[in-house]
C-alpha positions, 0 to 999 in steps of 0.5 A: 500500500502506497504511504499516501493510503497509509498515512490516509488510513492511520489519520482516520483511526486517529480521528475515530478514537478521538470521536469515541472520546468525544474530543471533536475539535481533535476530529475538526483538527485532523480532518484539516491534515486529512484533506490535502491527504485525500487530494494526493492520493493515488488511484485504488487499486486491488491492493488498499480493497481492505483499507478502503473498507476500514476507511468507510467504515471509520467515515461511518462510524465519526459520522455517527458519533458527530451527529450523536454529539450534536444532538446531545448538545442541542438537547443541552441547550434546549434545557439550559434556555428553558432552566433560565427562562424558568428562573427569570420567571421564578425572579420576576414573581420572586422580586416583583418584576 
């Protein structure tokens, strides 16, 4: 396997550890060094089958865990509007305003 694919490859595991620790600016950071990697590969072949399974499968599997995150922090935000806007409620029948 040509090192392009190989360094293509070790990227992608590095990035979905990351994702399973839930460090996604690690993940962001990465896929910045990923992307000029993706642009110099060199074609496919026979050779790197089994690396482009493991690759799809690691895009597949941050993609999951990113879309997981972003749901869990939207939830996070929805709860922390609604704790606030029950507590200007609760001050404003507290302190009369």
């Amino acid at each position: 396997m040509s090192a392009a694919w190989q360094s293509l490859l070790e990227t992608s595991r590095v990035m979905l550890a990351a994702a399973r620790l839930g460090a996604f600016d690690q993940v962001a950071a990465l896929e910045m060094e990923r992307r000029p990697l993706l642009e110099r590969l060199p074609p496919a072949t026979a050779e790197v089958r089994e690396s482009l399974i493991e690759l799809l499968e690691c895009e597949r599997e941050i993609g999951e865990l990113v879309d997981a995150a972003r749901r869990h922090t939207g939830d996070l935000l929805r709860e922390a509007r609604r704790a606030q806007a029950c507590a200007g409620a609760y001050a404003g029948i507290a302190f009369g305003r």
